[in-house]
PDB file of N, H, CA, C and O in Angstrom:
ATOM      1  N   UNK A   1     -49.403  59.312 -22.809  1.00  0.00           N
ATOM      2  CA  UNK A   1     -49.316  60.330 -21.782  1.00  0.00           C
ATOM      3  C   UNK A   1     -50.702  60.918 -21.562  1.00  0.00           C
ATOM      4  O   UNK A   1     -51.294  60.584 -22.589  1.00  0.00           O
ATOM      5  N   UNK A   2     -51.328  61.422 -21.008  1.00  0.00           N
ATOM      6  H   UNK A   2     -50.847  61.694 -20.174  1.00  0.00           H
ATOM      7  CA  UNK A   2     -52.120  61.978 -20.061  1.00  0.00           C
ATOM      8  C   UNK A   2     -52.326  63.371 -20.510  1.00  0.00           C
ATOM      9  O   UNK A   2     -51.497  64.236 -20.792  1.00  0.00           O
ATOM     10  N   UNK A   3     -53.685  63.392 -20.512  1.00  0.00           N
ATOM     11  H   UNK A   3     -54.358  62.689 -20.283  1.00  0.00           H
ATOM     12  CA  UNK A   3     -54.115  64.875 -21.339  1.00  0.00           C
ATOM     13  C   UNK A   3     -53.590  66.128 -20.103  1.00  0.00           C
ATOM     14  O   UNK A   3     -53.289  67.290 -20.378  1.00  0.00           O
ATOM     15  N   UNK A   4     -53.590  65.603 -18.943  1.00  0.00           N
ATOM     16  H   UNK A   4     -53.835  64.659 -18.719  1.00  0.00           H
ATOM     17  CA  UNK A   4     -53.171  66.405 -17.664  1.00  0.00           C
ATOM     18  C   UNK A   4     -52.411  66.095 -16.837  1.00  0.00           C
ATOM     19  O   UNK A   4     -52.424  66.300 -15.623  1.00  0.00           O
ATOM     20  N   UNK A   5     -51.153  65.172 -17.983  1.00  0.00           N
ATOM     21  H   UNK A   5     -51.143  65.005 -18.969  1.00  0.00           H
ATOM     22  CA  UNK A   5     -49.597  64.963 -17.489  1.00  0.00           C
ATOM     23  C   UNK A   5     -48.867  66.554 -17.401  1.00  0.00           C
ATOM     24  O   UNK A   5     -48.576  67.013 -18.505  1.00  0.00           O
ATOM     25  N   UNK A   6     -48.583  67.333 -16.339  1.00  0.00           N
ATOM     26  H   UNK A   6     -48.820  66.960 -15.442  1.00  0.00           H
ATOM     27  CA  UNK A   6     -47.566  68.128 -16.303  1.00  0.00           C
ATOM     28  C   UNK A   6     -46.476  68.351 -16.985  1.00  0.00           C
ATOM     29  O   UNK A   6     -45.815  67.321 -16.852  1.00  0.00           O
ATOM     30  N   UNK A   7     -45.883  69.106 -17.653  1.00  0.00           N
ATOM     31  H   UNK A   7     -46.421  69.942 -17.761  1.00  0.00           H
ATOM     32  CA  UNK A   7     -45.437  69.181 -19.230  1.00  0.00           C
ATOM     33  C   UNK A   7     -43.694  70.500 -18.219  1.00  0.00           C
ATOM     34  O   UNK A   7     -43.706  71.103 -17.146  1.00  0.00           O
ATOM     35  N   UNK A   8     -42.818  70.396 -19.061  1.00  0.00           N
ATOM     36  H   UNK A   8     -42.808  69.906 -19.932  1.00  0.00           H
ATOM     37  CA  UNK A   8     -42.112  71.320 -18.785  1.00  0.00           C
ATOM     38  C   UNK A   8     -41.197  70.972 -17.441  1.00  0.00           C
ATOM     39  O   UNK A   8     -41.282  69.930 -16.791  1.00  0.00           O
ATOM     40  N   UNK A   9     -40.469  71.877 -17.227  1.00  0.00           N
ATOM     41  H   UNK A   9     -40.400  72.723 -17.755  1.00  0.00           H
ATOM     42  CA  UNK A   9     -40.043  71.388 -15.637  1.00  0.00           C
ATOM     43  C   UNK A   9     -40.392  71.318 -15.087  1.00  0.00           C
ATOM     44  O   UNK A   9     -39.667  70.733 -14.282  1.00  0.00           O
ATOM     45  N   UNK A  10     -41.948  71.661 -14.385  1.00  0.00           N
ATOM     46  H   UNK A  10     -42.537  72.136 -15.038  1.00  0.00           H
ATOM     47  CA  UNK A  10     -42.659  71.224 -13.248  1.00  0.00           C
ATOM     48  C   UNK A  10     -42.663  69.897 -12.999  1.00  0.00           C
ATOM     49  O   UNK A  10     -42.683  69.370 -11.887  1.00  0.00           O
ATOM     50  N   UNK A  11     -42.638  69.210 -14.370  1.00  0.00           N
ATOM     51  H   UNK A  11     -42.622  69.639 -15.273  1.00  0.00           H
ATOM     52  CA  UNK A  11     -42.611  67.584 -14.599  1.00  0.00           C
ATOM     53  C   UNK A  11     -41.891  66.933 -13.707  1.00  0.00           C
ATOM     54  O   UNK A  11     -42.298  65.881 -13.212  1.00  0.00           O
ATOM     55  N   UNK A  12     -40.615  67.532 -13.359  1.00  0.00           N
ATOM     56  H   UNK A  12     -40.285  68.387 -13.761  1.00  0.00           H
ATOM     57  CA  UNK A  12     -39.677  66.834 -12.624  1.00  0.00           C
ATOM     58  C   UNK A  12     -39.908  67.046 -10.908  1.00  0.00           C
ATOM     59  O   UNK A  12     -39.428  66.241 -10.109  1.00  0.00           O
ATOM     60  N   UNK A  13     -40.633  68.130 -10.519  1.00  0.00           N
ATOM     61  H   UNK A  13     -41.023  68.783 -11.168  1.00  0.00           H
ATOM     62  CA  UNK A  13     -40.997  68.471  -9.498  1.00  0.00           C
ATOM     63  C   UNK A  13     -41.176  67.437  -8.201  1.00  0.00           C
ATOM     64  O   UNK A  13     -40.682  67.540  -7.079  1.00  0.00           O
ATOM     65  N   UNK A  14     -42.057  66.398  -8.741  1.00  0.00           N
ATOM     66  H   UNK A  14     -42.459  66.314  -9.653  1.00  0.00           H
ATOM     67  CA  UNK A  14     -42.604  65.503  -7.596  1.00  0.00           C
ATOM     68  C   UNK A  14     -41.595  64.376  -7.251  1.00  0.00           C
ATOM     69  O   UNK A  14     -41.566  63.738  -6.199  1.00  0.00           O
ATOM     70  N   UNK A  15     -40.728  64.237  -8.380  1.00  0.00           N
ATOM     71  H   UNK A  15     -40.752  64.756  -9.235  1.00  0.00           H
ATOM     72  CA  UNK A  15     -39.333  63.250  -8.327  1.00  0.00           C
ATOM     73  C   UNK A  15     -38.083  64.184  -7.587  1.00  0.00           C
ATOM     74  O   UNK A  15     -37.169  64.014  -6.781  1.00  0.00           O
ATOM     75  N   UNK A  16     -38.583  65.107  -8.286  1.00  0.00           N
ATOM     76  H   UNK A  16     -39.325  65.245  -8.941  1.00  0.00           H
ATOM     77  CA  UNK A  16     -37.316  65.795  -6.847  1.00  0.00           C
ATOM     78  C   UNK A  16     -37.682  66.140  -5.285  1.00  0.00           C
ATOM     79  O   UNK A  16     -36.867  66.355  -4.388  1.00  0.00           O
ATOM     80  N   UNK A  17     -38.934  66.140  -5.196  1.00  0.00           N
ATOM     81  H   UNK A  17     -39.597  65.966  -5.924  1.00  0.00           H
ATOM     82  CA  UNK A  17     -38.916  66.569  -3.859  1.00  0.00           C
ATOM     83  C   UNK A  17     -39.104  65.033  -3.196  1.00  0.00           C
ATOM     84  O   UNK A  17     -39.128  65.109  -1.968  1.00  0.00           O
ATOM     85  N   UNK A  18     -39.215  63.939  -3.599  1.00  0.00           N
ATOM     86  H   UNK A  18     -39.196  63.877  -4.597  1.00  0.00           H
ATOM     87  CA  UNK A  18     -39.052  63.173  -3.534  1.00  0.00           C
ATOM     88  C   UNK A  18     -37.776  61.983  -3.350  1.00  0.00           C
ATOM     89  O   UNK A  18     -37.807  61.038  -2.562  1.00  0.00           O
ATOM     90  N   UNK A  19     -36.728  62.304  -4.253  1.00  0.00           N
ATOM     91  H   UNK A  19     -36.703  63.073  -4.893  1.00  0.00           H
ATOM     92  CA  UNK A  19     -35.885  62.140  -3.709  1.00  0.00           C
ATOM     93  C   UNK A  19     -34.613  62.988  -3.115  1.00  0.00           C
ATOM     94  O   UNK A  19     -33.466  62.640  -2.835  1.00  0.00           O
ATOM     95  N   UNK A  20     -35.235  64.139  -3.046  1.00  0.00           N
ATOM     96  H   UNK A  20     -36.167  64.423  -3.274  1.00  0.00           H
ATOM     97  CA  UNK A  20     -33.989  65.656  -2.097  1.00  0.00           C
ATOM     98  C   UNK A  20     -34.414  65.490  -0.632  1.00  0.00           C
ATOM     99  O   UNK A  20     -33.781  65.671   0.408  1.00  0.00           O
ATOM    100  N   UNK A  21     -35.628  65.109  -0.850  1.00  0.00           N
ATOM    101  H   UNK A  21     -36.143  64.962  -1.694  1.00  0.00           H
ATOM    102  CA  UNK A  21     -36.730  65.363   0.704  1.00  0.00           C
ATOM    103  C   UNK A  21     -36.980  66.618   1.042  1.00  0.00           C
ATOM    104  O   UNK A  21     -37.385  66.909   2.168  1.00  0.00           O
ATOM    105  N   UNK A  22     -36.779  67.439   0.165  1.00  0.00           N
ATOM    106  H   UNK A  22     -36.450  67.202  -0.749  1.00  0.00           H
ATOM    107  CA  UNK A  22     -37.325  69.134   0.722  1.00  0.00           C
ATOM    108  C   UNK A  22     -38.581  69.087  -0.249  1.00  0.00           C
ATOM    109  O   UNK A  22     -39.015  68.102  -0.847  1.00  0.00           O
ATOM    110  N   UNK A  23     -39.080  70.445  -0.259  1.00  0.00           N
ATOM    111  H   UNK A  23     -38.727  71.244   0.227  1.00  0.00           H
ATOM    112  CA  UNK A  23     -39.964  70.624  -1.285  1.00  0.00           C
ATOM    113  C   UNK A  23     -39.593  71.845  -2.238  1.00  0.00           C
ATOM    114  O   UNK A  23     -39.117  72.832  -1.676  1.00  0.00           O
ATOM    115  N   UNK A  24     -39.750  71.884  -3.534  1.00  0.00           N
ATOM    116  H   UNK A  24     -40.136  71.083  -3.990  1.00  0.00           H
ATOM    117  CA  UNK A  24     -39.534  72.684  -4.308  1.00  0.00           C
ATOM    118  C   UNK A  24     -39.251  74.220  -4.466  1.00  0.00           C
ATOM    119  O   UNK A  24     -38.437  74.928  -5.060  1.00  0.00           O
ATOM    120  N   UNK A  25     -40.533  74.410  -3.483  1.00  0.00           N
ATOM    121  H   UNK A  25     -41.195  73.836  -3.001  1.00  0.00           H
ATOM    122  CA  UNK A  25     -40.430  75.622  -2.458  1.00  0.00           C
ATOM    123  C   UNK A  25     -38.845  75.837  -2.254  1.00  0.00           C
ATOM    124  O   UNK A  25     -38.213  76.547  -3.037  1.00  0.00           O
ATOM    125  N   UNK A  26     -38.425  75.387  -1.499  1.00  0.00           N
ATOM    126  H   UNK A  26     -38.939  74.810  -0.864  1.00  0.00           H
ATOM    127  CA  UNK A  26     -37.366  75.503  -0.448  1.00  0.00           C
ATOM    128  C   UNK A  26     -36.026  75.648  -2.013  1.00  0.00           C
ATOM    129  O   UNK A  26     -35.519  76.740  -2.271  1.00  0.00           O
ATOM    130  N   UNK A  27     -35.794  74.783  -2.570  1.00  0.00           N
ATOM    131  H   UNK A  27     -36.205  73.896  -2.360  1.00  0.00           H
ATOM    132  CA  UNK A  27     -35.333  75.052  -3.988  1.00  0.00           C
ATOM    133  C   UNK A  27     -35.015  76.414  -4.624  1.00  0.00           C
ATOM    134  O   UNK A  27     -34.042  77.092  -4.953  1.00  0.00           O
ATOM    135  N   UNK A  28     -36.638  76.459  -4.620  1.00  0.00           N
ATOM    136  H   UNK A  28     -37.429  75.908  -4.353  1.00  0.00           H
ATOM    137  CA  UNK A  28     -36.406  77.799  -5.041  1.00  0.00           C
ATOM    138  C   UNK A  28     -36.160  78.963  -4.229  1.00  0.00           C
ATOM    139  O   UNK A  28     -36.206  80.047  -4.810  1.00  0.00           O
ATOM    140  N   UNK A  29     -36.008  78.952  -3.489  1.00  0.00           N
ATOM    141  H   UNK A  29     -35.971  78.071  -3.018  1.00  0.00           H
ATOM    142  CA  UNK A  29     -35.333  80.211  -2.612  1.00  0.00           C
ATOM    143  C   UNK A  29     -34.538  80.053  -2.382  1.00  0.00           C
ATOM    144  O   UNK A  29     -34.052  81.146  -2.090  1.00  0.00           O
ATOM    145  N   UNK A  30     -33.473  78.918  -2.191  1.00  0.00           N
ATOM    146  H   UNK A  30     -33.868  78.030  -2.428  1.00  0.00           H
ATOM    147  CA  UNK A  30     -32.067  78.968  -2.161  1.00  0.00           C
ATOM    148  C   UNK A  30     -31.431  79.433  -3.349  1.00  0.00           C
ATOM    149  O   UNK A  30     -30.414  80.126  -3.382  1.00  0.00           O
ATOM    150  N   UNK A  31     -32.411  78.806  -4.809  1.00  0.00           N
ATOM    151  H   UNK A  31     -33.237  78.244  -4.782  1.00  0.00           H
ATOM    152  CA  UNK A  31     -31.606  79.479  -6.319  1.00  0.00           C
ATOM    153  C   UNK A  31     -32.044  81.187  -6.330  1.00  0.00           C
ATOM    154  O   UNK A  31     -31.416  81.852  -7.154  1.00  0.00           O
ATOM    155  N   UNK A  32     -32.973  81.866  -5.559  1.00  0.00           N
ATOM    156  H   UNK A  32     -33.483  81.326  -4.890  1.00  0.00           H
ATOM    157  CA  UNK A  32     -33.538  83.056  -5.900  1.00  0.00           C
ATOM    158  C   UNK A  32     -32.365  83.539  -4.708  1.00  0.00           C
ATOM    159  O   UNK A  32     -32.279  84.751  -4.511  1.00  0.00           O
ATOM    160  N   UNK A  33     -31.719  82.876  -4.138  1.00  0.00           N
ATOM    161  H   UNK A  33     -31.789  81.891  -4.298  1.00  0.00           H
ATOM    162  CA  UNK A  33     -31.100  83.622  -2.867  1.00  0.00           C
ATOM    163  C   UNK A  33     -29.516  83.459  -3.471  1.00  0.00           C
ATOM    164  O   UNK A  33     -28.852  84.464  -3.219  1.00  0.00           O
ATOM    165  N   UNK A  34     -28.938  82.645  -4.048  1.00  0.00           N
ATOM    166  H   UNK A  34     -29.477  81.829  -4.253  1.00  0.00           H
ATOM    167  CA  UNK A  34     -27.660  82.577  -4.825  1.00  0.00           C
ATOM    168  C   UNK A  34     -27.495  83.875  -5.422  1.00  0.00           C
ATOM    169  O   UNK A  34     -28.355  84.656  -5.829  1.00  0.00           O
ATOM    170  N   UNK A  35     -26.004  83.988  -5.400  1.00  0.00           N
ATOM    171  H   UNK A  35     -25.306  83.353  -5.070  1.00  0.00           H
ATOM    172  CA  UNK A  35     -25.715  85.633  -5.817  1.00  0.00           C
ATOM    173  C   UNK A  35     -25.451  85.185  -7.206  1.00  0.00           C
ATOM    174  O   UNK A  35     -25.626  86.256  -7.786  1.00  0.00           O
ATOM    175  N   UNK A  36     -25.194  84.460  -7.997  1.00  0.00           N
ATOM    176  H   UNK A  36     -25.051  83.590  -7.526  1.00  0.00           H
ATOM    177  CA  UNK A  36     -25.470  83.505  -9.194  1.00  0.00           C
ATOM    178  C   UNK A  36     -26.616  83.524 -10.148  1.00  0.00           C
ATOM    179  O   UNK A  36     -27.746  83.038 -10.108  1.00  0.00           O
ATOM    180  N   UNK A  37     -25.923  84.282 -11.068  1.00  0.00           N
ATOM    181  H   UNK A  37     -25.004  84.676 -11.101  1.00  0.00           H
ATOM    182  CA  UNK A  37     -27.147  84.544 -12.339  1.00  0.00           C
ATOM    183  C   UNK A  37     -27.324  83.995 -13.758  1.00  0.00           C
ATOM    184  O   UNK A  37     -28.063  84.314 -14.689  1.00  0.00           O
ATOM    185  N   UNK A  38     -26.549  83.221 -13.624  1.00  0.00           N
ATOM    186  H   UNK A  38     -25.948  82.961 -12.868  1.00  0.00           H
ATOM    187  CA  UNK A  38     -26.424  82.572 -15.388  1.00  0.00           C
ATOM    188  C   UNK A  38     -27.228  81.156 -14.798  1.00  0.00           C
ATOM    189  O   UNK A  38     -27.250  80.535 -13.735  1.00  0.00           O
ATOM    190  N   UNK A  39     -27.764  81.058 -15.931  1.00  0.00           N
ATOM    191  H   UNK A  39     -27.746  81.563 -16.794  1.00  0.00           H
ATOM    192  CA  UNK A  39     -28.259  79.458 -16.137  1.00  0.00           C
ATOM    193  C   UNK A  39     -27.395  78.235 -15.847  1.00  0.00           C
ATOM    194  O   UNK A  39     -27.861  77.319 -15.170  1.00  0.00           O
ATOM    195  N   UNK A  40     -26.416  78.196 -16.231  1.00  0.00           N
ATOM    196  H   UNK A  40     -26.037  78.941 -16.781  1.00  0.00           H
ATOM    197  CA  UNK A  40     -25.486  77.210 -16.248  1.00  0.00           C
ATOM    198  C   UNK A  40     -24.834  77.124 -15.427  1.00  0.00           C
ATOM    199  O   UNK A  40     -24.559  75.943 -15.210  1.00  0.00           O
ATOM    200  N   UNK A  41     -24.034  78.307 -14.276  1.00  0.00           N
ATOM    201  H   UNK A  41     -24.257  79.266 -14.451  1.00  0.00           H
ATOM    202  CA  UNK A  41     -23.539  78.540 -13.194  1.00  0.00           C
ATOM    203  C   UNK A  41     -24.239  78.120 -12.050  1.00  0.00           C
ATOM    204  O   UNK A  41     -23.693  77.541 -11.111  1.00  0.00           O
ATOM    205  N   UNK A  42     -25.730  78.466 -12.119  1.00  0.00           N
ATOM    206  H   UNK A  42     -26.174  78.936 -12.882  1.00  0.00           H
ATOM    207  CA  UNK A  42     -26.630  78.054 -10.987  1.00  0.00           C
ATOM    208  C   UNK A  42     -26.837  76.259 -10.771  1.00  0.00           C
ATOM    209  O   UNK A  42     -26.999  75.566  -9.766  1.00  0.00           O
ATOM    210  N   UNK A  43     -26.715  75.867 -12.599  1.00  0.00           N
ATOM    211  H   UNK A  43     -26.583  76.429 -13.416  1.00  0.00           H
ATOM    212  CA  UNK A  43     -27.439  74.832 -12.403  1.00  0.00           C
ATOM    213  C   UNK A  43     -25.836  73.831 -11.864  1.00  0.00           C
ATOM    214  O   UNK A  43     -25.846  73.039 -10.921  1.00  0.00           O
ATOM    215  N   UNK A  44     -24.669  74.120 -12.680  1.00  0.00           N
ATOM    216  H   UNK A  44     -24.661  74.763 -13.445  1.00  0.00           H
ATOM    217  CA  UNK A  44     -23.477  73.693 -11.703  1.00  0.00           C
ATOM    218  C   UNK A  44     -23.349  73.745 -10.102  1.00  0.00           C
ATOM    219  O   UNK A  44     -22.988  72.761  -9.457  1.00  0.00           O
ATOM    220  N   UNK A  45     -23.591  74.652  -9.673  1.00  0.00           N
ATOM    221  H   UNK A  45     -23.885  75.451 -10.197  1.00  0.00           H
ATOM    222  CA  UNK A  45     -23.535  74.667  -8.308  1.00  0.00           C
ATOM    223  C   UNK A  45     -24.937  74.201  -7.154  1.00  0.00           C
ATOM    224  O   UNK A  45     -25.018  74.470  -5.955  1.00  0.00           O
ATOM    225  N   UNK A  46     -25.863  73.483  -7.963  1.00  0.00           N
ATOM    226  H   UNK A  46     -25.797  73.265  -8.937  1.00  0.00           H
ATOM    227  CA  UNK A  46     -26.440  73.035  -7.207  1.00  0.00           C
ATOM    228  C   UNK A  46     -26.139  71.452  -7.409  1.00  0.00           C
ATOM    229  O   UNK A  46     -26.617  70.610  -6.648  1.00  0.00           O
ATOM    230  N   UNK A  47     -25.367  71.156  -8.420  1.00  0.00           N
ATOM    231  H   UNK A  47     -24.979  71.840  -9.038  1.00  0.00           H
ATOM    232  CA  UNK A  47     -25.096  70.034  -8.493  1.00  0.00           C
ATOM    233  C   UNK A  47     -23.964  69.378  -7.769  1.00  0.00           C
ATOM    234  O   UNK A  47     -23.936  68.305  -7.168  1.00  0.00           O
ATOM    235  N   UNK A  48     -22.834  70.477  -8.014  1.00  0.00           N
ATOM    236  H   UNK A  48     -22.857  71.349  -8.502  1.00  0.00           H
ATOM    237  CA  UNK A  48     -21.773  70.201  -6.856  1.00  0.00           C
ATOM    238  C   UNK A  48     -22.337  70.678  -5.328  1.00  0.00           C
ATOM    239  O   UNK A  48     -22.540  69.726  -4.573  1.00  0.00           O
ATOM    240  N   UNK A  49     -22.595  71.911  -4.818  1.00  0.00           N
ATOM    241  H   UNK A  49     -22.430  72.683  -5.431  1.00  0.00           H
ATOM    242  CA  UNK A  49     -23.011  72.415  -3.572  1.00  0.00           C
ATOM    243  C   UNK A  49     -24.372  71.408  -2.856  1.00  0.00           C
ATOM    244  O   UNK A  49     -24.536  71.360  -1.637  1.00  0.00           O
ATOM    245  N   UNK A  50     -25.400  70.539  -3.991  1.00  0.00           N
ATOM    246  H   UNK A  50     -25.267  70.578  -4.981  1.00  0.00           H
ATOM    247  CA  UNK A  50     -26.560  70.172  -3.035  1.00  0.00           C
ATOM    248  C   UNK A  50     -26.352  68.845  -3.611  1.00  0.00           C
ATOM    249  O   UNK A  50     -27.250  68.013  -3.479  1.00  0.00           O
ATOM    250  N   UNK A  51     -25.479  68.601  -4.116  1.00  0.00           N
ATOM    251  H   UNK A  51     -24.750  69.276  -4.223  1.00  0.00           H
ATOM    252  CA  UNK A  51     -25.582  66.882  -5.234  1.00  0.00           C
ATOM    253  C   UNK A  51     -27.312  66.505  -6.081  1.00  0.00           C
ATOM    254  O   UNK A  51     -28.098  65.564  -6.188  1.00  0.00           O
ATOM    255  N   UNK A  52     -27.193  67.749  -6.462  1.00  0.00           N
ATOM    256  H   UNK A  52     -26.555  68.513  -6.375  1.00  0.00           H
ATOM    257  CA  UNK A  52     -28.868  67.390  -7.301  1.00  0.00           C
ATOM    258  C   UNK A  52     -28.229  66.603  -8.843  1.00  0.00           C
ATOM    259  O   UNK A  52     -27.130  66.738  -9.380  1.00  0.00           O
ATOM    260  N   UNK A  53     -29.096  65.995  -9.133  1.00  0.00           N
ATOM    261  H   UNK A  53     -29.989  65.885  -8.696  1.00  0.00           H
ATOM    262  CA  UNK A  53     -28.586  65.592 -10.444  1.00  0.00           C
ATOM    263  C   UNK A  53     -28.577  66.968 -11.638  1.00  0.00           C
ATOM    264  O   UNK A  53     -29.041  68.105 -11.554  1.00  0.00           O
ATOM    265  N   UNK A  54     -27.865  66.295 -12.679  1.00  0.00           N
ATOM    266  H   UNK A  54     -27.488  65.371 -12.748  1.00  0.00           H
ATOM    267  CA  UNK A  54     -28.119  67.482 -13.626  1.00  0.00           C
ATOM    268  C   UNK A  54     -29.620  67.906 -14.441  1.00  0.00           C
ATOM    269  O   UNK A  54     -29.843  69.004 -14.951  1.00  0.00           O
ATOM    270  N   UNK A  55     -30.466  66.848 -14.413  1.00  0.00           N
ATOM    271  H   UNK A  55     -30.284  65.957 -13.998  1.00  0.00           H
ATOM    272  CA  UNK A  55     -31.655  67.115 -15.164  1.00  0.00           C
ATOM    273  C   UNK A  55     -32.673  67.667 -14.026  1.00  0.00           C
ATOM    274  O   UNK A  55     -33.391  68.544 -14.507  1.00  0.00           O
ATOM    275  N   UNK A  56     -32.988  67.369 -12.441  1.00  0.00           N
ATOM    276  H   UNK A  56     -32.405  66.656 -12.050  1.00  0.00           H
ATOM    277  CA  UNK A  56     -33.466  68.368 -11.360  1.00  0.00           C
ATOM    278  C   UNK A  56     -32.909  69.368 -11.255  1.00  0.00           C
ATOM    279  O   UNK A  56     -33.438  70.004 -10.344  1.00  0.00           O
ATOM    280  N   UNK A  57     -31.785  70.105 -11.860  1.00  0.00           N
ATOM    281  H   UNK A  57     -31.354  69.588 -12.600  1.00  0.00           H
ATOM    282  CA  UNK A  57     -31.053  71.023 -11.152  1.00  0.00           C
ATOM    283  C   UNK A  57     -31.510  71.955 -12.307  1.00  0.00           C
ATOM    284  O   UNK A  57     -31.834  73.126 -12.109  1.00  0.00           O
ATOM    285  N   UNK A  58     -31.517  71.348 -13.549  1.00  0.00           N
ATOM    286  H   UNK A  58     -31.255  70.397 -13.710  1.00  0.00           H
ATOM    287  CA  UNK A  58     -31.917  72.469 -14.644  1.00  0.00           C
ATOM    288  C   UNK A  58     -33.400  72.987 -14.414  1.00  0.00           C
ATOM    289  O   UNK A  58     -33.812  74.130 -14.216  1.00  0.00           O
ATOM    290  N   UNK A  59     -33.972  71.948 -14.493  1.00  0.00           N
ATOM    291  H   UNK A  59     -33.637  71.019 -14.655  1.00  0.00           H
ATOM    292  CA  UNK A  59     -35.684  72.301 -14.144  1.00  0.00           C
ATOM    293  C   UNK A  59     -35.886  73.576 -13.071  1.00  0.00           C
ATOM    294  O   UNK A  59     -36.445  74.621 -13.404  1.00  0.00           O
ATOM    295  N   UNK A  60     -35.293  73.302 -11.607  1.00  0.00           N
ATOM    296  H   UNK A  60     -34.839  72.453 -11.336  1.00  0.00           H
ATOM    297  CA  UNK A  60     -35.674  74.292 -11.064  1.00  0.00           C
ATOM    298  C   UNK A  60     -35.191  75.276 -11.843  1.00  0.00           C
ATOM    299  O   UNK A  60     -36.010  76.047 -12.343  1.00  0.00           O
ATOM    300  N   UNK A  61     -33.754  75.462 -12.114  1.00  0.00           N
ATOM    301  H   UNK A  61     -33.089  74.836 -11.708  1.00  0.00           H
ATOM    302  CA  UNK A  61     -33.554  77.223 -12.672  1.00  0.00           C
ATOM    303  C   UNK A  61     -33.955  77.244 -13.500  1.00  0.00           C
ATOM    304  O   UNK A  61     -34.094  78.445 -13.733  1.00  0.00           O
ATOM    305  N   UNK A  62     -34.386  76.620 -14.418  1.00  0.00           N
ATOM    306  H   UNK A  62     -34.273  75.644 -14.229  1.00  0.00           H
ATOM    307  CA  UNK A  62     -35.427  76.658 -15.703  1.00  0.00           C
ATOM    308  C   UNK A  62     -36.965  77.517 -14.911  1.00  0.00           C
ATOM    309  O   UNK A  62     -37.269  78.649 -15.288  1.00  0.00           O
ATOM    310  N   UNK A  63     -37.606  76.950 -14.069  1.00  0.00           N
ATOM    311  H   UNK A  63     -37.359  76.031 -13.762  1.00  0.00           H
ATOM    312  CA  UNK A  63     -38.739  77.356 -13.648  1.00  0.00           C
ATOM    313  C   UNK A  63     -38.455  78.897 -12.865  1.00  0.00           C
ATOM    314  O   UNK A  63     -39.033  79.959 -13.099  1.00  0.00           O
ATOM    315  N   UNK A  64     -37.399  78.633 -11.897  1.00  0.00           N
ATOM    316  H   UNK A  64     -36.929  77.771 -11.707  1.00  0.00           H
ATOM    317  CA  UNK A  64     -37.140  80.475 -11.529  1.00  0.00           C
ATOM    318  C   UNK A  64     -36.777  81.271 -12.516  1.00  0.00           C
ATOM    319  O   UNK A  64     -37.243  82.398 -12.344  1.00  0.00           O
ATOM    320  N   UNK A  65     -36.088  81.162 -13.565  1.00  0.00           N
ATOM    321  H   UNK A  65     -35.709  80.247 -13.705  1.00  0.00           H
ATOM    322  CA  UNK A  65     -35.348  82.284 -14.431  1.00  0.00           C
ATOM    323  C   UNK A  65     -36.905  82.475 -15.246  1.00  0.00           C
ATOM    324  O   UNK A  65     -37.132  83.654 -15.520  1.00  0.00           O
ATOM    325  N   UNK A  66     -37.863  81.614 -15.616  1.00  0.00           N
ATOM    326  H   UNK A  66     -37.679  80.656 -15.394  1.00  0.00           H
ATOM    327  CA  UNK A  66     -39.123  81.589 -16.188  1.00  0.00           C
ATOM    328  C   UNK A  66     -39.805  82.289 -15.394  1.00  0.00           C
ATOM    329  O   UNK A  66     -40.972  82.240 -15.783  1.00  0.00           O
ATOM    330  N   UNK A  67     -39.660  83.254 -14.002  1.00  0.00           N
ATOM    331  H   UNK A  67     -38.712  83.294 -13.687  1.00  0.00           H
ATOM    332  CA  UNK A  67     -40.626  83.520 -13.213  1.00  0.00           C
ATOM    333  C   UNK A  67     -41.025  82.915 -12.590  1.00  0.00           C
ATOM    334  O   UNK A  67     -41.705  83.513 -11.756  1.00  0.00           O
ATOM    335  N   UNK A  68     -41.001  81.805 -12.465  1.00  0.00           N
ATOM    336  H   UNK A  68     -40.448  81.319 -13.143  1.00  0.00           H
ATOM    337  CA  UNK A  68     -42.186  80.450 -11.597  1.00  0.00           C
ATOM    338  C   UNK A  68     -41.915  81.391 -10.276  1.00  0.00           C
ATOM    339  O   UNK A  68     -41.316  82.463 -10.190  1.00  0.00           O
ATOM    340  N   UNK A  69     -42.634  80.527  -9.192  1.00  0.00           N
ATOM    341  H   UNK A  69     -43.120  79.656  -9.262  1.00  0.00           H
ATOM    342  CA  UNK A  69     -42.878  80.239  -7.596  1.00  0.00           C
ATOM    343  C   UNK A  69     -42.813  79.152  -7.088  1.00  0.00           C
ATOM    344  O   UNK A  69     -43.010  79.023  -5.879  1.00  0.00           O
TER     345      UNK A  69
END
């Protein structure tokens, strides 16, 4: 791996916007806009509501509940 391989959920970032076709951005303001506050609730309903897989779906709310942008 790569001394300046992207580490964490950002990791998954370029594979999801890649295959969702939005950009991450957009992600995250739909999970910051969900009236949905648990980890596990959010990451369920983007899986049923947007068909994200389960390992993109954690990353983003992993990165918003972390503060990210």
């Amino acid at each position: 791996m790569s001394e300046n391989a992207v580490k964490g959920p950002a990791g998954y970032f370029p594979s999801i916007e890649k295959k969702y076709g939005r950009p991450v951005s957009d992600w995250f303001e739909i999970i910051r806009d969900s009236p949905l506050t648990k980890h596990m609730e959010l990451v369920s309903w983007l899986k049923a509501e947007h068909g994200l897989g389960h390992g993109h779906a954690n990353a983003l709310v992993a990165h918003v509940r972390a503060g990210g942008r």
